[in-house]
C-alpha positions as CSV (number, residue, x, y, z in Angstrom):
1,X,105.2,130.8,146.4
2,X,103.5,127.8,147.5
3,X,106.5,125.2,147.9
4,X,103.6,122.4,146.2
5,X,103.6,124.6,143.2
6,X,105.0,122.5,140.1
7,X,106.6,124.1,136.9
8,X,107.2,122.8,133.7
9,X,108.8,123.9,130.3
10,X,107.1,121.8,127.0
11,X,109.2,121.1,124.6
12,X,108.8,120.1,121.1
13,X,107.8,116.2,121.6
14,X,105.4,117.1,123.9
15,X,107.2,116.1,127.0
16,X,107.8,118.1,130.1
17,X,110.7,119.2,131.7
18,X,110.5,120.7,135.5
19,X,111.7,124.1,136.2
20,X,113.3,125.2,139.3
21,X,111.6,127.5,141.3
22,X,115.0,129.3,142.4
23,X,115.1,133.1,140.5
24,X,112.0,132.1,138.4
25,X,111.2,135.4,136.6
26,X,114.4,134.5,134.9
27,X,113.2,131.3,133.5
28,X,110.1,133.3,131.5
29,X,111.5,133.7,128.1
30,X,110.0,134.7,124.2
31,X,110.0,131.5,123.1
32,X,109.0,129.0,126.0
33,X,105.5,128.1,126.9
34,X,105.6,127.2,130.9
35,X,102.9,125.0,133.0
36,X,101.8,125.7,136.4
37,X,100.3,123.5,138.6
38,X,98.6,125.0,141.6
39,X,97.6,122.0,144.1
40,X,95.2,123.9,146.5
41,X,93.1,125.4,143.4
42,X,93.6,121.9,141.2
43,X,94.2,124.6,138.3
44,X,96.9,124.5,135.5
45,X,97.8,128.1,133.9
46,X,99.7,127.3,131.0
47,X,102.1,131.0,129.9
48,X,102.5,131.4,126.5
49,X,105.8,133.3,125.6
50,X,105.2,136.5,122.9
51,X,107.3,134.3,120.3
52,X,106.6,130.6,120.9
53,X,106.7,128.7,117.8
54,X,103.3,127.3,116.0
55,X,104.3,123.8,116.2
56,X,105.1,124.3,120.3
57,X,101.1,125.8,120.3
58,X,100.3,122.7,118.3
59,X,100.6,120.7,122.0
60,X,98.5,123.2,124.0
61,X,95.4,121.6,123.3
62,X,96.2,118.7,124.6
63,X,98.4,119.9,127.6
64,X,96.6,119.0,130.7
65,X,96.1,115.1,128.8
66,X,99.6,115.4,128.3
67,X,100.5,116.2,131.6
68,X,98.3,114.1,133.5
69,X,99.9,111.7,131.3
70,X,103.3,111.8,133.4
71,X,101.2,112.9,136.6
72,X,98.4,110.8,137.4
73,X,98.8,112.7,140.7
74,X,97.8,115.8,139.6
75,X,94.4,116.3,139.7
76,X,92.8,119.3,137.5
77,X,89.9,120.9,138.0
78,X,90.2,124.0,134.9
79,X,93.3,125.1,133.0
80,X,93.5,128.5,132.0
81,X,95.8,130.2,129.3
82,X,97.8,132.9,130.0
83,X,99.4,135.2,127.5
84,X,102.8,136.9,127.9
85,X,102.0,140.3,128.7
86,X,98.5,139.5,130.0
87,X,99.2,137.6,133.1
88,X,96.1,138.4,135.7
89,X,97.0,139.4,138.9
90,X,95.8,136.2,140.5
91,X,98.1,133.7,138.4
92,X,101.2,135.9,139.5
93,X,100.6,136.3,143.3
94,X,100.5,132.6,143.4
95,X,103.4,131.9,141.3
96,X,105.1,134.5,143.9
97,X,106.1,137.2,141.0
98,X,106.1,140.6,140.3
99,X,104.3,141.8,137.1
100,X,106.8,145.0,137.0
101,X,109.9,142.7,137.5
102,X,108.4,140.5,134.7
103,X,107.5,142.4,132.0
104,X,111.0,144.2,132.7
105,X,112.3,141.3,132.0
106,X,110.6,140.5,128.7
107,X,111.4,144.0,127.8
108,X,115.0,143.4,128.2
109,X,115.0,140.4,126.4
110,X,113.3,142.0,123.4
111,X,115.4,144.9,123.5
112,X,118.4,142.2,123.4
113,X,116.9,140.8,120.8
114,X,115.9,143.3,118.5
115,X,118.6,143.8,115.9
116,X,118.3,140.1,115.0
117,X,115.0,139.0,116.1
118,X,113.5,139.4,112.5
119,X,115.9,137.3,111.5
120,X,114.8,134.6,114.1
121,X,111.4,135.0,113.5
122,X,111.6,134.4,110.0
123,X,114.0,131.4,110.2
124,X,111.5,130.2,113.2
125,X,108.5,130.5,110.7
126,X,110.6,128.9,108.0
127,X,111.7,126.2,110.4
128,X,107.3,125.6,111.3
129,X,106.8,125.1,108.0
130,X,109.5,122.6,107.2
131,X,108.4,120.7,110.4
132,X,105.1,120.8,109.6
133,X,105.6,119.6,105.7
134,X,107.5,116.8,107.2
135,X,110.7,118.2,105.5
136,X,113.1,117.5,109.1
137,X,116.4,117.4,107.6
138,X,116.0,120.8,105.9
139,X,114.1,122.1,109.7
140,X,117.2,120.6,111.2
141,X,119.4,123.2,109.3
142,X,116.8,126.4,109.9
143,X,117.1,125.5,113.5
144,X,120.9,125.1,114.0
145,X,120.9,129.1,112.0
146,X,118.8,129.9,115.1
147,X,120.9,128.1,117.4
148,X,124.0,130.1,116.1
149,X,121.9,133.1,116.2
150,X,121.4,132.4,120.0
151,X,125.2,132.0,121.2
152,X,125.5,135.3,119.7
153,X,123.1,137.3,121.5
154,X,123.9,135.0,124.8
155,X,120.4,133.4,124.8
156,X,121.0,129.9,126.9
157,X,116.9,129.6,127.1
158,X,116.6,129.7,123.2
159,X,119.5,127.8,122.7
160,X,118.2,124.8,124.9
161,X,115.2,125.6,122.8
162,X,117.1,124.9,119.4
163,X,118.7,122.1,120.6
164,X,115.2,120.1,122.1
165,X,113.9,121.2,118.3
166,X,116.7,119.9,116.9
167,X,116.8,116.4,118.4
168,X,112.6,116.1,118.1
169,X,113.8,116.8,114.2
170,X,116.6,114.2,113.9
171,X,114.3,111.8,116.0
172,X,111.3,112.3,113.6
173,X,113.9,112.1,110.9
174,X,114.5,108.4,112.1
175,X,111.1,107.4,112.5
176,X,110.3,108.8,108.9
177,X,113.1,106.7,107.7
178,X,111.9,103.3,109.2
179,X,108.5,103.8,107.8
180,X,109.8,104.6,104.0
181,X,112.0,101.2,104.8
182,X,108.3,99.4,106.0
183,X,106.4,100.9,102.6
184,X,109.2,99.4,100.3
185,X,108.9,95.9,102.1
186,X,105.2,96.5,101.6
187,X,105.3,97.6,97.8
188,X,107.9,94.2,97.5
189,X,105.3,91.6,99.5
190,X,102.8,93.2,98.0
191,X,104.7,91.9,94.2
192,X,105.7,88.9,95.2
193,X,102.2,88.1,97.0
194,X,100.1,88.4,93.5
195,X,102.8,86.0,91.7
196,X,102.5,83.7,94.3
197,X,98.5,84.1,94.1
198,X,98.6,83.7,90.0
199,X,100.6,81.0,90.6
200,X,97.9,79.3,93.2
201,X,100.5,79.1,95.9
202,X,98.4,80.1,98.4
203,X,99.9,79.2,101.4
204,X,103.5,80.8,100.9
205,X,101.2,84.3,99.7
206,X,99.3,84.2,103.1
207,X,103.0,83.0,104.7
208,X,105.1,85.9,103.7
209,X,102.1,88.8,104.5
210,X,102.3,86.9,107.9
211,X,106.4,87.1,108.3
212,X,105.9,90.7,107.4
213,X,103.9,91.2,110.2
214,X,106.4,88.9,112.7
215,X,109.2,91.8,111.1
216,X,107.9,94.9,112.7
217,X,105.8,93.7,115.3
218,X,107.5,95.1,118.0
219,X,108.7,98.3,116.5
220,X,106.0,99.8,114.6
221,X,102.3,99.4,114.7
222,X,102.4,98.5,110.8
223,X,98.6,98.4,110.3
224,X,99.0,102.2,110.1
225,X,100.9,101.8,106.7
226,X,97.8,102.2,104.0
227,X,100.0,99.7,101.3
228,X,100.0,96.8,104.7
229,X,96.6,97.4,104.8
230,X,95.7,96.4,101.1
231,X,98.3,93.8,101.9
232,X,96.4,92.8,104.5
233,X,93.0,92.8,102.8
234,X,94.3,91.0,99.7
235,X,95.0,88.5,102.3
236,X,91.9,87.9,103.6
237,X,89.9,88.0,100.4
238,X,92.5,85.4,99.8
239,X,91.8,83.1,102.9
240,X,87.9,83.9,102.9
241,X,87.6,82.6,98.8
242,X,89.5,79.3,100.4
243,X,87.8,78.8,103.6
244,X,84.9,76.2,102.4
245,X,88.0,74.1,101.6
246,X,90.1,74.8,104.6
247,X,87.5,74.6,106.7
248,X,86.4,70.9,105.4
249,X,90.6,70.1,105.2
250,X,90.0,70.5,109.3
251,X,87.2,68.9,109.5
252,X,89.1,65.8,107.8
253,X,92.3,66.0,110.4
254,X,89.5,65.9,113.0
255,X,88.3,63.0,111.9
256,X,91.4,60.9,111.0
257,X,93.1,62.0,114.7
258,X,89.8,60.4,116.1
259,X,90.1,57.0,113.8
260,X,93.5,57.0,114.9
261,X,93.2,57.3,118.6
262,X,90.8,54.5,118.3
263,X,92.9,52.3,116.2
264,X,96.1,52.7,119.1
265,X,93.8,52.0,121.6
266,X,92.0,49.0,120.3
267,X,96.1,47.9,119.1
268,X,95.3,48.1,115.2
269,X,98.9,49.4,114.7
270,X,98.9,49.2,111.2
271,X,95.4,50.8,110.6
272,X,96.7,53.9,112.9
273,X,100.3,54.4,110.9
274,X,98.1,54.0,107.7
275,X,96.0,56.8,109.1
276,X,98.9,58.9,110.3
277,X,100.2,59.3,106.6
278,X,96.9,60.6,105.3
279,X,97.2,62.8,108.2
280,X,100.4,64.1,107.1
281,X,99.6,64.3,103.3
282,X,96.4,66.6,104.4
283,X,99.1,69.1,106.5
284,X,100.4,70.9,103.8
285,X,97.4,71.8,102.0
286,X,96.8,73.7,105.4
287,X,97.1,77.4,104.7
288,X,97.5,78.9,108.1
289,X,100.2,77.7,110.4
290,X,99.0,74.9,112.8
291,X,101.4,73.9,115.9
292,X,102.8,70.7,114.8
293,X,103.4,69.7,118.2
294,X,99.7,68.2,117.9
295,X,100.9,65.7,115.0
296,X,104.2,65.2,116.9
297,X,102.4,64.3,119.5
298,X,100.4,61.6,117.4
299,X,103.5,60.3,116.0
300,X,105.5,59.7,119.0
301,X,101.9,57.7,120.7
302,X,102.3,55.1,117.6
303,X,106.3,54.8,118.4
304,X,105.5,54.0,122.2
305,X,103.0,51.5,121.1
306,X,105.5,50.1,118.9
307,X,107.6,49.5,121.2
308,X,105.2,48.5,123.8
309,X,104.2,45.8,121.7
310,X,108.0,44.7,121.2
311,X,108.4,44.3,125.0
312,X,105.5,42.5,125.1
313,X,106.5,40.2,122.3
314,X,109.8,39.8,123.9
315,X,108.6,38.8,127.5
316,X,105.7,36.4,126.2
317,X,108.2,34.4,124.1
318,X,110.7,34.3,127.2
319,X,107.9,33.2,129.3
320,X,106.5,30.6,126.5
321,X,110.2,29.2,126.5
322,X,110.6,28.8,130.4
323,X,107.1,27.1,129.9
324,X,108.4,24.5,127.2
325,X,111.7,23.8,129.5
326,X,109.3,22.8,132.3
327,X,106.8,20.9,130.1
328,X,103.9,23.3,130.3
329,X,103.2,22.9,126.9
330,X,99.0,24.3,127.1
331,X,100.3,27.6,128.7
332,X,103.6,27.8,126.2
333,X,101.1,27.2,123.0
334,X,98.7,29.8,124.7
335,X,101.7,32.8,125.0
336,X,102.6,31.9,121.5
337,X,98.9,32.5,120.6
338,X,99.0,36.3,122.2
339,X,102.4,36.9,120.2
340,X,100.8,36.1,116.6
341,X,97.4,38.1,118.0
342,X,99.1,40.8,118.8
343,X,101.0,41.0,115.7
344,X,97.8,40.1,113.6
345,X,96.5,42.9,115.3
346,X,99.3,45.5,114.2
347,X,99.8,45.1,110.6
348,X,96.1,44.9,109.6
């Protein structure tokens, strides 16, 4: 065998594990389905074992995405199926294997099988079913039956096979149980959002669909949940019925942040703090979050020029006092004038 050969078992998830190429025959089984990846042909065979399970199969048309997937390296020109029992000549000669040592394998293993192997098929169908209906806690309990089954009869390979089942089942279990827990916080946003809507409080409605959102964001994509997505629309219908207004409730902060600017920087104090109150009355009726760091902003530039006008204030009346002590009356009187100008200037 070609030492660049790769082998992998799929389990249930869709995942790969690698196989060692050490006594391989010995790692075909009933119930495994095995890739082979041979480098100098770029070709995958993917062996199906005589018993492998429907929801295994389920992965097979995806298996060379899958593997890719994990091993961008791997580059594939044709992938070929290969049933147990049926393996050409080619596949085994370059896999380094013996069709009469292999099928006397199988045929031990179904000969070591065969006073309970209806019994595992029919527990293994049972168990398909359940996992396909979504019904994993009852699967869970079909496949530890099989798993028992296996220690008797000394199967390690369908044992490990159980036991990857088993945790794909209590995994899918979980994830089944998070996304009931999503749909009830839907189904109870969903209530409280029409109250808030009949009761016009528009912004809290649009505010909790939004912290719904902020909840699952990084554990579940929740726009895959059909009661988030009428969440979500009722939401926009919302916000589209109220855009003339919110849009022209902008338009208005736009405006007042401009008068403002110009009122600081001409020094009408008064006029901008006069304007910084209708700003803030117009914030709330804001539906969608808005930084505040922008208005922060605005209210800290009317402190410093508050206080710039202090200093000011201060240091002319110092300096108009030196110029009284020294008899420079024209240039005291002049410093006074700036103080009352300036101050003029702030409370209009």
């Amino acid at each position: 065998m070609t030492n660049s050969i790769k082998i992998f078992k799929l389990n249930y998830s869709g995942a790969f594990e690698e196989v060692p190429k050490e006594n391989l025959v010995k790692s075909f089984n009933l119930f495994d389905i095995l890739t082979f990846y041979i480098p100098d042909q770029k070709r995958l065979y993917i062996w199906i074992g005589k018993k492998a399970s429907h929801s295994l199969k389920s992965h097979i048309s995806k298996l060379r995405e899958l593997i890719t997937r994990d091993h961008p390296e791997f580059k594939i020109l044709r992938n070929i199926t290969v049933e147990s029992g049926s393996e050409p000549q080619e596949f085994l000669e370059k896999i380094s294997v013996s069709d009469v040592e292999l099928h006397k394998h199988i045929r031990q293993l179904e000969t070591k099988l065969l006073p309970i192997i209806s019994e595992i098929n029919r527990l293994k169908t049972e168990a398909d079913k359940l996992f396909l209906s979504e019904e994993f806690g009852k699967a869970v309990h079909t496949a530890e039956k099989i798993l028992n089954l296996s220690k008797e009869i000394d199967d390690e390979s369908l044992g490990m096979d159980q036991i990857n089942f088993i945790n794909e089942l209590k995994s899918r279990t979980k994830a089944k149980e998070i996304l009931q827990e999503i749909e009830q916080d839907c189904i109870q946003v969903l209530e409280k959002f029409q109250q808030l809507i009949d009761n016009e409080d528009y912004k809290e409605a649009h505010h909790i669909v939004e912290n719904l959102k902020q909840k699952y964001k990084d554990d579940y994509n929740i726009l895959l949940i059909p009661k988030f997505q009428e969440l979500v629309l009722k939401d926009e219908n919302m916000l589209n019925h109220l855009r003339k207004k919110q849009d022209k409730l902008k338009r208005d902060l736009d405006d007042l942040e401009f008068k403002f600017n110009q009122f600081l920087k001409e020094g009408y104090l008064g006029k901008a703090s006069n304007i910084l109150n209708d700003i803030k009355k117009i914030i709330p009726e804001l539906i969608e979050k808005s930084t505040s760091s922008k208005w922060n902003f605005l209210e800290s530039s009317l402190v410093d020029a508050k206080k710039a006008l202090i200093n000011r204030s201060v240091k002319f009346s110092k300096d108009a006092l030196n110029n009284l002590d020294k008899g420079k009356i024209s240039e005291a009187l002049e410093l006074f004038e700036k103080i009352i100008g300036d101050l003029e200037s702030s409370i209009e």
